[in-house]
N, C-alpha and C positions, 0 to 999 in steps of 0.2 A: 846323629844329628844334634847338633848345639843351639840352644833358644836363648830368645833374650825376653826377659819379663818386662812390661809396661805396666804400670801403675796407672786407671784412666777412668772417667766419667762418659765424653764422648757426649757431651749434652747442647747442641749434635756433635758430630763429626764434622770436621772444619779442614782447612788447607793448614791451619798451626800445627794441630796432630798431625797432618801428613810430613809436614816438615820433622817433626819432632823423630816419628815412624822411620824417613828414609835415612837420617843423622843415624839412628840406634843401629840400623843394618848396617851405615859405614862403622860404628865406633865399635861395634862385637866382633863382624863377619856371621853373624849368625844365622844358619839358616830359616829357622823357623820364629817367629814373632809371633810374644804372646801375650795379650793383653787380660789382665783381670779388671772386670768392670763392675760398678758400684750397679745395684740391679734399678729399680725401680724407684727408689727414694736416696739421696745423694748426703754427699758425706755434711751439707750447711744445712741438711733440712729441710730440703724440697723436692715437689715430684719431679721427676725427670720429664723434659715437653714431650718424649714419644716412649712409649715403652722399651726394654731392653731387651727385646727382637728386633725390633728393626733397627735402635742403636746397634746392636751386636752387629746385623748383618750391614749395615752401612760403616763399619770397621774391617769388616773381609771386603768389602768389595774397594774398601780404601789402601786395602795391603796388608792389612793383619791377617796373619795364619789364623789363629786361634783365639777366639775369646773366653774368658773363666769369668765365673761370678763371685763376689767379691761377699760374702754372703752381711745379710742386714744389718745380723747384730755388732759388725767391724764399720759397713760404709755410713751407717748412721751414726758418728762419732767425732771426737774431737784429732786432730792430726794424730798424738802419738798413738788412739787404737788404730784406727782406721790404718797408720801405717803399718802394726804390728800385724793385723789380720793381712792384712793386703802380702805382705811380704812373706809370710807363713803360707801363704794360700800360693805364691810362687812357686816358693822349696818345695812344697809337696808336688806342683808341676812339672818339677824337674830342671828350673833356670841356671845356665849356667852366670849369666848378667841379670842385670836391673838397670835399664836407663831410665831418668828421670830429667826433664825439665827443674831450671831454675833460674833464677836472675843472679847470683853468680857464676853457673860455669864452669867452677872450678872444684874439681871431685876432693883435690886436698884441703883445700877449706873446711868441707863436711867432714874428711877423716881427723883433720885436727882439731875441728871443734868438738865433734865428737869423745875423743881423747880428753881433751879439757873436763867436759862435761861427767866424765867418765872418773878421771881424778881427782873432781868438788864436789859429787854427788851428793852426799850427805849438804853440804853447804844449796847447793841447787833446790834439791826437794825444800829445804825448810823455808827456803826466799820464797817457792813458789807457794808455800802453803800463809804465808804470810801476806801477800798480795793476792791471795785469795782471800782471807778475811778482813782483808781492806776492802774488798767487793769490786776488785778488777777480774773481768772476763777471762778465764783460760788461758785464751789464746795470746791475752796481754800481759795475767801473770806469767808467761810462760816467757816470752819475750824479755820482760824486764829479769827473773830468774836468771835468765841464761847471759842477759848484759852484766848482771852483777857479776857472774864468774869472766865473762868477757872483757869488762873492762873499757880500755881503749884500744884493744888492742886492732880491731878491726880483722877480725879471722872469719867471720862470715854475718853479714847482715839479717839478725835474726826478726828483725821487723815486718819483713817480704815474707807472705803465704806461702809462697812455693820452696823459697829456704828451711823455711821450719818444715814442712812437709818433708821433702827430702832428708833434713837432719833425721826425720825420723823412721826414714826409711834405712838410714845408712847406721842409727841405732838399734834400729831390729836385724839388721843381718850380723852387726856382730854381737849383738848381745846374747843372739841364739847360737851363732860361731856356724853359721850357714856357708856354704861353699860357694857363695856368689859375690861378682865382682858390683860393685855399686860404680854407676857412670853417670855423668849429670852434661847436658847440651845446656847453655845460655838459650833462654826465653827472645825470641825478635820480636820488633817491632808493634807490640801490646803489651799492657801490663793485665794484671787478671780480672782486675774487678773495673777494668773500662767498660764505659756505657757504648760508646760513639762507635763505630766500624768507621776507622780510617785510613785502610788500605787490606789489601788480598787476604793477611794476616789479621784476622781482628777476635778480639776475646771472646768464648762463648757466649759470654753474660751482653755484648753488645750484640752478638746475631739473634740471640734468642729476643732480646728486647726486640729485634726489627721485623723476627718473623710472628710473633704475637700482638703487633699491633699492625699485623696481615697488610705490613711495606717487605715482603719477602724478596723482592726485587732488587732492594739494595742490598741484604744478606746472599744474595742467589753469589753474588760474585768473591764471597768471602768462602763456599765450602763446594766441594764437588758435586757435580752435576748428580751423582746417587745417592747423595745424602739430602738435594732438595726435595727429588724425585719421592724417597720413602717421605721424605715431612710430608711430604701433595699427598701421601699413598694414604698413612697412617692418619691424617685429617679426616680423608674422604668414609676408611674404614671406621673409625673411633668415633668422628664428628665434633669432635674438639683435640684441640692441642690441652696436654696440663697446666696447668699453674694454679697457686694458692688460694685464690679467689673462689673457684670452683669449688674448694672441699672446704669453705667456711660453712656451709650450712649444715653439714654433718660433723662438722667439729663442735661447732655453736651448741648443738642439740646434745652430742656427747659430753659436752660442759657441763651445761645444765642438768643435766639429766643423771650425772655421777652424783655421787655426794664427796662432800670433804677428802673424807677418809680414803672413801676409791679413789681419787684425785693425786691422792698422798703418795701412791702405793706403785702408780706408772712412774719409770724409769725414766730417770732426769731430775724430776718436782723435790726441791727441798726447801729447808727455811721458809714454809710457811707458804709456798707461791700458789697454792691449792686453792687460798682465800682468798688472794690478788685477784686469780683466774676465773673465779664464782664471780665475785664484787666486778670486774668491769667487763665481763662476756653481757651482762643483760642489757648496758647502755652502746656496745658496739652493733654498725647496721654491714660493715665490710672487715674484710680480714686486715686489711691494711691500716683500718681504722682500727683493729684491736691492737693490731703489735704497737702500734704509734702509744695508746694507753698503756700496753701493759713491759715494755721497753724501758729498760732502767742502765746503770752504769752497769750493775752486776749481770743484768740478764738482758743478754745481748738480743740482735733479729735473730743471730744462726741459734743460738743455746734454745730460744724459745721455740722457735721453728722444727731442731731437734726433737722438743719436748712435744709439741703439736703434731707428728709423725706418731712419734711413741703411743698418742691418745689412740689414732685413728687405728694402730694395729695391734693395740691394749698390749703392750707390751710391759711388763711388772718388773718392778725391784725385783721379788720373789724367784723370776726366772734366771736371772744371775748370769746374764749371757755373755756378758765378757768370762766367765770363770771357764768356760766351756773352748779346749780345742775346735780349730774348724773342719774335722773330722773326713771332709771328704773334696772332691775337686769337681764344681758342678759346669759341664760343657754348655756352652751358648749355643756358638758357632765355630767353624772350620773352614778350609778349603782342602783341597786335595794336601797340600804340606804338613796343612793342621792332622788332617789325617792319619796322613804315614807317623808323623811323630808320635801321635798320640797311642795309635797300634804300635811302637817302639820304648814308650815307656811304662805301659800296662805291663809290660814284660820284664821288669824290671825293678817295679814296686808292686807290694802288697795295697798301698794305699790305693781307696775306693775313688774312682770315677764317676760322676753318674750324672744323666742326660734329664731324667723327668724325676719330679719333687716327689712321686711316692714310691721311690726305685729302693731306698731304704729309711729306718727310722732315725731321727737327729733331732734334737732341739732344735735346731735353727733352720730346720724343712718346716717343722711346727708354725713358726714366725714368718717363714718366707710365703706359705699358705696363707695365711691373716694378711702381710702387705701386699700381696698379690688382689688380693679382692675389696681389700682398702684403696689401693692404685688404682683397678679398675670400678670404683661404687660409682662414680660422676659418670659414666656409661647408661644409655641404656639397657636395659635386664638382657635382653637377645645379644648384644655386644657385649655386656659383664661377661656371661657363662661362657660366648667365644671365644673372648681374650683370655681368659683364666685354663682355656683348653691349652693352650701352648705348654703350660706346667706339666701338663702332662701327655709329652709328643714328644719326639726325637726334635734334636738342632736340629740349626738351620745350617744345611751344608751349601758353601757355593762351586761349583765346577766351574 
């Protein structure tokens, strides 16, 4: 049995994934569809609006076989980890494909910018590190870097989110020289970071606005009937939806409450932002009024938001978590397809499977423990310890 890997968030699950989802079954023939999904905190640095149970399982009942988790210390990163983990965490699944959404389309585009990329390298890295200490953002030096060996040529538009994502998905398979085919479907009718839902197809980032200002009514018609269904479910259970707001008052207090030095030492914080971050948490009264103060050219909403995630599940320089393989393939959910294949390739690798966080020891089971109870702190106590049981339960199977 042949799978094809998805790269996905699912924050929620939308009719665009579905489209995306039924494209990758025509462009493989694959039979089994496998999604690895960013868990509980997302690759800009923000909590996901419902846990990744019920995302998982409103991706099986949208047509994915199988969901993997995409483990913390990759999804909370900048494009090229986040693609490097993500596409590692495939291989080890067994994919024969990778389809990816993009706004161009066109898979040789990636393979030749790539290539390009591949042949300036040395010139690439010193541009980006250059436009790094001019105090542009990653994702902009990373952009300009890659126009400078680009040119005019016009080989892929590395300005668009989902192009550079992709570039760096299609740089991790071959830079690891992985046995998978990279596939890319053109993006319809949305772009990514639209607000507005204006039609069937509309960007997460505009559903999520419409069902957190509880007009779920006009998002009802942008995502399937079971993916409204679990938001209704997961509201009713949890008593809130997530967002940023919510985890200012325990971020605030972890501000305060560090010193300097601790401050210094969470993964991300450089150049001094430990002082910025003391000096204006005492005058902010909302989170949105903090990022608005503490927002600059160099540190972006996503890079600071990264870092404010990092706070909440103290996550250190020290633990070195990029240095660390992703050691194991942690199961969400299945369906009966997901199933069979997954009893068909346990037989075939040595590499560890595992379904609940304390099935074995790993660094980043360590860390998925801490964001799990970080994710769920805005909970009350009877719903914390609930929700943090799933860690330790079997998937979610659908029949």
């Amino acid at each position: 049995m042949e799978a094809c890997g998805l790269v996905v968030e699912y924050n929620p699950f939308h009719y665009g994934h579905q489209y995306h989802l039924k494209k990758a079954r025509e462009e493989t023939g694959a039979a089994c569809m496998i999604a690895v999904m960013s868990g509980n905190f997302l690759q800009r640095g923000e909590p996901a609006i419902m846990d990744k149970y019920h995302r998982a399982k409103a991706a099986i009942l949208g047509g994915v076989d199988l969901v993997v988790e995409l483990p913390y210390a990759y999804a909370v990163q900048h494009s090229d980890y986040f693609a490097k983990g993500a596409i590692e965490t495939l291989y080890h699944a067994g994919v024969n494909a990778v389809c990816f959404g993009s706004e161009s389309g066109n898979i040789a585009a990636f393979t030749d910018a790539y290539q390009l990329q591949k042949e300036h390298r040395p010139t690439y890295e010193s541009n980006l590190k250059m436009y790094l200490n001019q105090g542009f953002s990653y994702p902009d030096a990373a952009t300009k870097a890659y126009q400078h060996i680009f040119g005019l040529s016009e080989i892929l538009d590395v300005s668009q989110p989902n192009n550079i994502l992709g570039l760096g998905y299609v740089r991790a398979i071959k830079d690891a020289h992985y046995p998978i085919q990279p596939i890319t479907i053109k993006r319809i009718q949305n772009n990514y970071h639209d607000t507005v839902i204006t039609g069937k197809i509309a960007s997460a980032t505009s559903i999520r606005k419409e069902v957190l200002v509880n007009t779920s009514a006009t998002a009802a018609d942008s995502m399937p009937a079971e993916t409204l269904q679990l938001l209704t479910t997961y509201k009713q259970e949890a008593g809130q939806w997530h967002e940023w707001e919510l985890y200012f008052p325990f971020l605030k207090y972890r501000v305060q409450t560090m010193t300097s030095a601790e401050l210094e030492q969470i993964e991300g914080v450089v150049e001094g932002l430990e002082h910025r971050m003391k000096r204006t948490v005492e005058e902010a009264s909302s989170f949105q009024e903090w990022m608005h103060a503490l927002k600059t050219k160099r540190y972006t909403w996503t890079r600071l938001q990264r870092i404010f995630v990092h706070i909440l599940t103290h996550t250190r320089k020290e633990e070195k978590i990029l240095e660390h393989d992703t050691g194991y393939v942690r199961i969400l959910a299945m369906n009966k397809t997901g199933q069979a294949y997954l009893n068909q390739q346990k037989k075939q690798t040595d590499f560890p499977f595992i379904t609940k966080m304390n099935q074995m020891k790993h660094p980043f089971l360590q860390i998925e423990e801490r964001a799990a109870k970080a994710y769920y702190s805005i909970l009350a106590a009877e719903k914390q310890r609930n929700f943090f049981l799933q860690e330790l339960t079997s998937p979610i199977i659908v029949k």
